[in-house]
C-alpha positions as MATLAB code, in Angstrom:
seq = 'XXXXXXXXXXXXXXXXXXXXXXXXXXXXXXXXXXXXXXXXXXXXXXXXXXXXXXXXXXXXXXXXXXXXXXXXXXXXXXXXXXXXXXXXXXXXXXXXXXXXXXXXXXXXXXXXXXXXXXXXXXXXXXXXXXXXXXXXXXXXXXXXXXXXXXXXXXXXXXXXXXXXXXXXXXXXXXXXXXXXXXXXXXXXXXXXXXXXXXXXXXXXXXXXXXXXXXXXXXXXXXXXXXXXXXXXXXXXXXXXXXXXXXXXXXXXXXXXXXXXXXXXXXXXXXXXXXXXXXXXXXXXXXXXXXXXXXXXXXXXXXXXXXXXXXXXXXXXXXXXXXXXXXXXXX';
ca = [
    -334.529   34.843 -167.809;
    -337.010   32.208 -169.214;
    -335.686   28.173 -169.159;
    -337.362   26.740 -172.061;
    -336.643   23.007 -172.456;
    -336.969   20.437 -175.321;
    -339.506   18.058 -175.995;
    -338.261   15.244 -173.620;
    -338.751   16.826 -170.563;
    -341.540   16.397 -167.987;
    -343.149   18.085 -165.068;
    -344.135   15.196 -162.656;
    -346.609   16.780 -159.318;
    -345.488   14.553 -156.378;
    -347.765   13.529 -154.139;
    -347.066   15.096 -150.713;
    -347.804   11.888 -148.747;
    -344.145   10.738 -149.097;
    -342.089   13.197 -151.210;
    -338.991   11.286 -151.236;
    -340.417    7.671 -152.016;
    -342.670    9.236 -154.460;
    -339.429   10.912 -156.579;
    -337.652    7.653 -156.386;
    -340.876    5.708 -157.701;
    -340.614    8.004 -160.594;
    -336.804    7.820 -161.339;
    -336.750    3.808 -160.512;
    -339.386    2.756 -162.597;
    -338.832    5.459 -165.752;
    -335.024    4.254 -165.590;
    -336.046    0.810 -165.801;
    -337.471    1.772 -169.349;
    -335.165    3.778 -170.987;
    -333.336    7.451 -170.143;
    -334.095    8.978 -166.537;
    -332.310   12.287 -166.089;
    -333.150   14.691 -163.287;
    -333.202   18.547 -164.701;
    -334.644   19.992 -161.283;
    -336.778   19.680 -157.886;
    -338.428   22.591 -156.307;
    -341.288   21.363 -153.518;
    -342.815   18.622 -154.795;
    -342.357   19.662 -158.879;
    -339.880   16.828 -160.523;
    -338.574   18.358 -163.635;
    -337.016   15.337 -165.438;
    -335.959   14.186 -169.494;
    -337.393   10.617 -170.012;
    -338.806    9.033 -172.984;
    -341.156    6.928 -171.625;
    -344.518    8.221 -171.752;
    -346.175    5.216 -171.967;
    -345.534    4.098 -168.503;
    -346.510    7.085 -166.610;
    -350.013    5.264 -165.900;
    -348.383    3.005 -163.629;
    -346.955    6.131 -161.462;
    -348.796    5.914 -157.477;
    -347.603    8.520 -155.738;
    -347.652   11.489 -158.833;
    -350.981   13.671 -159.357;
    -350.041   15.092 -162.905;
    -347.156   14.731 -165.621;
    -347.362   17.661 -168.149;
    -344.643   17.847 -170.841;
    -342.653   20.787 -169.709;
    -343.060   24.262 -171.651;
    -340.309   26.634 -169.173;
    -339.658   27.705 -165.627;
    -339.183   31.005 -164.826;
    -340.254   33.640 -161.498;
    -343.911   34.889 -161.172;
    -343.206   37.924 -162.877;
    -341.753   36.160 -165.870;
    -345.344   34.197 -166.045;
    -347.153   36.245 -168.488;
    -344.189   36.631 -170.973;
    -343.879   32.709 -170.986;
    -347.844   32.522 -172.055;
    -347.405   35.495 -174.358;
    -344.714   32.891 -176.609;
    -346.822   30.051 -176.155;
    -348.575   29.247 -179.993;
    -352.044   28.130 -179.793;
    -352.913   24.754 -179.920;
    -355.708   23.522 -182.445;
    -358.995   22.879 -180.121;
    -359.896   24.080 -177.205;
    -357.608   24.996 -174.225;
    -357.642   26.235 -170.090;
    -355.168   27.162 -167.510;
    -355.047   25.636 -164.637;
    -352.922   26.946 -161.901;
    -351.822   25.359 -158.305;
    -349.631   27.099 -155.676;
    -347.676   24.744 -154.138;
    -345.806   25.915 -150.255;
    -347.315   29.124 -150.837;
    -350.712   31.179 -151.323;
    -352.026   32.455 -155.011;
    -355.167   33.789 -156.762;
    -355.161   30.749 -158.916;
    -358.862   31.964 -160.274;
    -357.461   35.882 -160.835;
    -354.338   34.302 -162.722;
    -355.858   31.427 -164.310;
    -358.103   34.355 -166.497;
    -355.490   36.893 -166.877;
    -352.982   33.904 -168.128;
    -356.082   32.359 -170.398;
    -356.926   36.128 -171.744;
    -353.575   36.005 -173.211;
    -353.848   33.052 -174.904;
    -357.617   34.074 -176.326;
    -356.064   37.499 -177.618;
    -353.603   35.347 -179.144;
    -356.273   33.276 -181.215;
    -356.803   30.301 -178.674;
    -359.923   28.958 -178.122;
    -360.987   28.326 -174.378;
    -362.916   26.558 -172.884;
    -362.981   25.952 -168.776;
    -365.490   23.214 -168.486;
    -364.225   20.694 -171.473;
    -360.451   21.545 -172.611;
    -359.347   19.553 -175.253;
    -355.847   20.912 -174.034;
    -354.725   21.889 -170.152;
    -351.743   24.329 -169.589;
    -350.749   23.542 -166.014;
    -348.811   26.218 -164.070;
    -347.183   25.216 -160.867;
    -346.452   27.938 -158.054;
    -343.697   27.737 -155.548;
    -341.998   30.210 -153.027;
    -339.160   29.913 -155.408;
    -339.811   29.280 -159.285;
    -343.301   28.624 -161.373;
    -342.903   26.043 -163.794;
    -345.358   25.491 -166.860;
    -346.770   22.761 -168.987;
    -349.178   20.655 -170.825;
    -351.008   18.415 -169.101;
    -350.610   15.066 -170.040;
    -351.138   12.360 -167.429;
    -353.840   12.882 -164.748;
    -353.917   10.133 -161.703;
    -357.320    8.420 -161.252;
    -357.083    8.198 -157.244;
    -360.719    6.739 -157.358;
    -359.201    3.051 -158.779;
    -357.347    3.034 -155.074;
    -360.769    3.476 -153.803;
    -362.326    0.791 -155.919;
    -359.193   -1.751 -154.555;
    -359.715   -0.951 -150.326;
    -358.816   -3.402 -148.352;
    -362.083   -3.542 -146.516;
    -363.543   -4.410 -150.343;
    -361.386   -7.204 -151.102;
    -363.259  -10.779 -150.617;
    -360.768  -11.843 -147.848;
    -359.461   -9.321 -145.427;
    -356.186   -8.355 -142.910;
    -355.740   -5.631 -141.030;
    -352.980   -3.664 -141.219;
    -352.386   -4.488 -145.058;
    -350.295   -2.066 -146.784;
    -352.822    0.279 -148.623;
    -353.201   -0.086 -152.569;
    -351.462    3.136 -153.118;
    -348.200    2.030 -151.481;
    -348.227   -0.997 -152.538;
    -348.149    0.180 -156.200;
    -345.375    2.486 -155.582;
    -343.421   -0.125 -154.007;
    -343.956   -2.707 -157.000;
    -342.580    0.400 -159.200;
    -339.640    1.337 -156.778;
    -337.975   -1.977 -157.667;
    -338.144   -1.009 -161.132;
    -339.986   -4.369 -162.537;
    -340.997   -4.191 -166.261;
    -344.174   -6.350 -167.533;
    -343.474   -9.630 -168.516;
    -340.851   -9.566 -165.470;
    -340.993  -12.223 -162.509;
    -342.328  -10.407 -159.081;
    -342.104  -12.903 -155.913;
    -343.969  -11.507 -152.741;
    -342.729  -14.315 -150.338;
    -344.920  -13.362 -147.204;
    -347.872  -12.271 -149.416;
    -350.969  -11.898 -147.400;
    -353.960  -10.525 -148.570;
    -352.128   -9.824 -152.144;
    -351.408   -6.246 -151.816;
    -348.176   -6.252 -153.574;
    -349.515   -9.126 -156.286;
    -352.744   -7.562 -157.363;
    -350.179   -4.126 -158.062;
    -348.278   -5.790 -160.226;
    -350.830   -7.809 -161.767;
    -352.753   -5.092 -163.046;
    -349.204   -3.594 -164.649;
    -348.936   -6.816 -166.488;
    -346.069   -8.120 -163.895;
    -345.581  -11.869 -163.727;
    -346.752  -12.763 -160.015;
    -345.755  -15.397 -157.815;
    -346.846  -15.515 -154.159;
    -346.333  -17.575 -150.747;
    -347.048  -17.775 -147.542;
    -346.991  -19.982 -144.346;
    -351.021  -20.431 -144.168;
    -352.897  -22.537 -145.789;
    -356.026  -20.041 -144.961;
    -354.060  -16.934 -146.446;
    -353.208  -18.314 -149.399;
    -356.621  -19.758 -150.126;
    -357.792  -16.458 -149.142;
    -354.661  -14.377 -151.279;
    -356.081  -16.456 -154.211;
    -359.648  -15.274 -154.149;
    -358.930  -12.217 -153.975;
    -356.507  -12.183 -157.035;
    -359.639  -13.824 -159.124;
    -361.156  -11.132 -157.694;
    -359.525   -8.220 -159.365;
    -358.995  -10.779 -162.363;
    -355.368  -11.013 -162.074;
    -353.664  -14.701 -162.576;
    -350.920  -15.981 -160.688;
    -348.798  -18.375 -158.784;
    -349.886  -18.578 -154.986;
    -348.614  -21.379 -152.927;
    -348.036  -22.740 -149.431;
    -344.578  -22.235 -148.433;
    -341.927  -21.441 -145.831;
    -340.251  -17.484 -146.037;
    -337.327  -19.541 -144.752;
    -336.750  -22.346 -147.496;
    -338.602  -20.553 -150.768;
    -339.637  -23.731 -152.765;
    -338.362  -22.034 -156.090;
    -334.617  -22.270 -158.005;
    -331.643  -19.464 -157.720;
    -332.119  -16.556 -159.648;
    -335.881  -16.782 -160.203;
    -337.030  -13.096 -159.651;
    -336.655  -10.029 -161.127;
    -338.233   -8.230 -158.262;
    -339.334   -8.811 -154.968;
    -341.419   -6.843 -152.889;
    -342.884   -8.223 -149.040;
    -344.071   -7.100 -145.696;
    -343.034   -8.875 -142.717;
    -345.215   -9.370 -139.550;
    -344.998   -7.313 -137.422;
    -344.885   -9.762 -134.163;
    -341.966  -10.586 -132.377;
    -342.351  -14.212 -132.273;
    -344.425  -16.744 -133.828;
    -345.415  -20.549 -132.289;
    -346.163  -21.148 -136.223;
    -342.400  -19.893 -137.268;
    -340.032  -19.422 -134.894;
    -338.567  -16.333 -133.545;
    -338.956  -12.752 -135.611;
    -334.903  -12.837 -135.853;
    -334.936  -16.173 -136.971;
    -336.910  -15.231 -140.207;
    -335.374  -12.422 -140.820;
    -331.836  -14.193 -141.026;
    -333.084  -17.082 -142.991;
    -335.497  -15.185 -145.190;
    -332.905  -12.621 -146.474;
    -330.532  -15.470 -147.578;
    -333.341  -17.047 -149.154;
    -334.195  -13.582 -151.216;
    -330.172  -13.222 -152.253;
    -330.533  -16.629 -153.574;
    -333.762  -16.358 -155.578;
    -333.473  -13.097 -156.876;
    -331.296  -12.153 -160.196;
    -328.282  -10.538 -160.134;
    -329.662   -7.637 -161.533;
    -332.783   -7.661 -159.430;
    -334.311   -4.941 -157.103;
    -336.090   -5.630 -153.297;
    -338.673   -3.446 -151.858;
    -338.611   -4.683 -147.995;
    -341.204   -3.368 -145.665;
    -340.267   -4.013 -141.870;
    -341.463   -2.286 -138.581;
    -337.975   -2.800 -137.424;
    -334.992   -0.993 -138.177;
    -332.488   -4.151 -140.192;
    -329.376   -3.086 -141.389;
    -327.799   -5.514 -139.350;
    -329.255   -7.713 -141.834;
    -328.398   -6.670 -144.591;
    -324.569   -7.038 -144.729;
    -325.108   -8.804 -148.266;
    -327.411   -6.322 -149.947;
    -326.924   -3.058 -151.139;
    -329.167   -0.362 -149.252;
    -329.660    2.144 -152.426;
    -332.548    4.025 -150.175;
    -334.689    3.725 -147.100;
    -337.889    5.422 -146.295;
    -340.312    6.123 -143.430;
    -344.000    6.219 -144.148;
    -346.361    6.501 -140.245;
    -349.450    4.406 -140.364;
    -350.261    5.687 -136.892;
    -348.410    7.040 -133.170;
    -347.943    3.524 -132.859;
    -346.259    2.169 -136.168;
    -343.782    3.558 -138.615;
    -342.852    0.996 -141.205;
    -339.166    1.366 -142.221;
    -339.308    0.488 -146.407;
    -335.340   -1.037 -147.951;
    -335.083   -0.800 -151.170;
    -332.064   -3.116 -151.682;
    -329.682   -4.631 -154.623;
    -327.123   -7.461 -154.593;
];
């Protein structure tokens, strides 16, 4: 039996890097702006009702959004394309299988011939109008392609490209699904205490976040500057101690940080040290209704007796490191 869903639903491809902090990118920041309800998840297909649209270009860790048309099994596929009405322009199919093996070439004709017998006009190298149709072991799910990821801007924003460089930076990518995960809106204050290179800040920059960054080194923050200008986003960046933030209570919609990953500093004192002091400092700067997206190489929830943990997540840079990611509420 075919699903067929309103107008307000969406087929969002996750990006099988991180399934689970992808999916809670989507719901956090689409929630932030209005109605986030959850219809169904099969692989990596989110099937949710939002009315948002607008902000799906700020999505990191989603491929494709396509407004949904049904779900249904693989035999129901052709039935669903023979009640689809032709669009005015030209149209394609594209089809993926996603845990399991298809024809996609053999089904993306057979699905388009039904659409051309039904007065649609194709055209495979310059669609005005994609139909996407997602495959898995369990349930194919079909719709119109509306938002399309341009992975080649992560490219463009390397690390290694950036005027001053780190290593071990957390990669564009991430850093824009973490900014999203707290669920900032533009306009909103984001604080990334411990900033660095200006991962985090040039993310949220380029979504129109208000940024304000920090950290112990004179160097780094010269250097966390520059490369802002760089990418021609404006903010705050000053010299300042993770332990006694120089700003008032309640400052920050968001923040979003990476600690070092030493054990001890001669510069700052002792890794437990700063983690004790710096979390009181984030309850006290942050809004009551505020969101933190804490990235650690250390397991904390001895920490964080005064935050809410609403999810954690494990993303392996190499054998060596796993950084643990909190995303936390008062």
């Amino acid at each position: 039996m075919l699903k067929w869903l309103d107008d307000m639903k969406y087929i969002f491809f996750l990006s099988g890097e991180n399934v689970e902090l992808a999916k809670w990118e989507v719901r956090r920041l689409i929630s932030s702006y209005g109605e986030f309800e959850e219809a169904e998840f099969a692989e990596r297909i989110l099937v949710a009702e939002c009315g948002c649209r607008n902000v799906f270009y700020r999505l990191a860790l989603t491929h494709e959004v396509s407004e949904y048309i049904a779900s249904c099994s693989f035999k129901e596929l052709k039935s669903v394309f023979s009640e689809i009405e032709p669009s005015h322009g030209t149209c394609c199919v594209r089809v993926r299988g996603i845990g399991c093996k298809v024809e996609t070439l053999k089904l993306e004709r057979e699905l388009g011939a039904i659409l051309w017998r039904k007065g649609a006009k194709i055209s495979v190298s310059n669609p005005e109008k994609v139909f996407r149709v997602y495959i898995t072991p369990r349930k194919c799910f079909v719709g119109s392609l509306v938002f399309s990821q341009n992975k080649k801007q992560f490219l463009d924003r390397s690390p290694v490209k950036r005027p001053f460089f780190m290593p071990f930076v957390v990669l564009p990518k991430f850093a824009r699904s973490l900014v999203n995960l707290t669920g900032v809106k533009d306009g909103e204050k984001l604080l990334d205490p411990m900033c660095g290179t200006g991962s985090f800040l040039i993310e949220a920059g380029l979504m129109k976040i208000d940024v304000v960054g920090m950290d112990f080194f004179s160097k780094i923050v010269r250097g966390c500057m520059e490369n802002l200008r760089f990418y021609g986003v404006s903010g705050e960046i000053v010299r300042g101690d993770v332990r006694a933030i120089p700003f008032k209570d309640s400052s920050f919609k968001a923040i979003v940080t990476d600690y070092p990953y030493l054990r001890s500093t001669k510069a700052t004192g002792s890794l437990e040290e700063i983690y004790e002091r710096s979390l009181e400092e984030f309850r006290r700067v942050i809004k009551d209704d505020g969101s933190l997206a804490i990235v650690t190489n250390l397991d904390i929830e001895n920490y964080l007796e005064e935050f809410n943990i609403l999810a954690k997540f494990t993303q392996r840079v190499h054998n060596s490191l796993a950084r643990r990611i909190y995303l936390l509420t008062l």
